[in-house]
C-alpha positions, 0 to 999 in steps of 0.5 A, a space after each residue: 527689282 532683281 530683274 534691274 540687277 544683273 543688267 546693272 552688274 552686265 552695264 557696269 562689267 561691259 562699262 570696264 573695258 580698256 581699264 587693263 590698257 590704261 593700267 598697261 600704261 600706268 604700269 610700262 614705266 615703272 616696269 622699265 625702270 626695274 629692267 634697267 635697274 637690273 641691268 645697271 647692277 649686272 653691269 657692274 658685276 660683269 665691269 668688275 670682273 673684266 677688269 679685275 681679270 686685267 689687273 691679274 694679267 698685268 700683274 703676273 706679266 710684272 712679276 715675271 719679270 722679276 729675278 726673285 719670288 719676293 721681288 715678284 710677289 711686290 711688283 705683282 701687288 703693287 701692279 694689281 693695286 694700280 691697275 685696279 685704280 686707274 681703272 676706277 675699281 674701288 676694292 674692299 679687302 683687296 688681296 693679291 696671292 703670288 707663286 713662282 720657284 723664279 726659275 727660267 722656264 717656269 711660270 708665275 701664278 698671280 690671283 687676285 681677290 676683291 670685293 666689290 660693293 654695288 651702290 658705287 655705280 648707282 644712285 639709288 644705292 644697291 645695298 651688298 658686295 660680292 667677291 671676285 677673284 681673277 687668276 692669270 699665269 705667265 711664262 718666265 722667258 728662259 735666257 732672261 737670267 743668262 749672262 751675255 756672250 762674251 763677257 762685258 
């Protein structure tokens, strides 16, 4: 009896091959499926960030075009609140820091702050947040506060 067993065992071993090619198959999509749902998320992420970089630039373009730092830090929040809507960005804790003297020749800093769920974009829903921040500068024009020649 035990000269019938170890040619059952060496049977049965050489019986099992091409079983990690049907578990490559079984596996493969389930495999697939992760890979795209990484890649969903990281889009998200790299989405957000393009397009919170945008509301920043428009936003320090709005405020330089202002005559006073208040005036220029409301038209740099309200740029930002609706750059970031029409581009579909829903934020949590939005938040837009401006500085500026006003001055001609001087620049205008603009940050924006925001966080960004990542179940948004997802069906599954992808639990958690991050916070981005985007800050963009522009030059106030230097004859932009000047009087005309001339008078009138």
């Amino acid at each position: 009896m035990t000269a019938t067993r170890p040619g059952r065992v060496i049977r049965w071993l050489r019986a099992e091959r091409g079983s990690v090619t049907a578990e490559a198959v079984l596996i493969a999509p389930v495999l697939v499926m992760l890979l795209v749902f990484v890649a969903v998320v990281v889009h998200r992420g790299v989405d957000a960030r393009l397009r919170l970089d945008d509301a920043a630039h428009q936003a320090a373009r709005a405020a330089s075009l202002q005559r006073t730092p208040a005036a220029a830090g409301t038209a740099a929040e309200a740029t930002a609140t609706s750059a970031l809507s029409h581009a579909g960005l829903v934020c949590r804790d939005a938040s837009v820091t401006t500085s500026t003297s006003a001055s001609p020749g001087s620049a205008v800093v603009v940050s924006v702050r925001c966080t960004v769920g990542f179940g948004q974009a997802l069906i599954l829903g992808v639990p958690g947040s991050r916070t981005l921040s985007a800050t963009a500068s522009e030059v106030i024009d230097t004859y932009r506060s000047q009087p005309a020649a001339g008078g009138a």
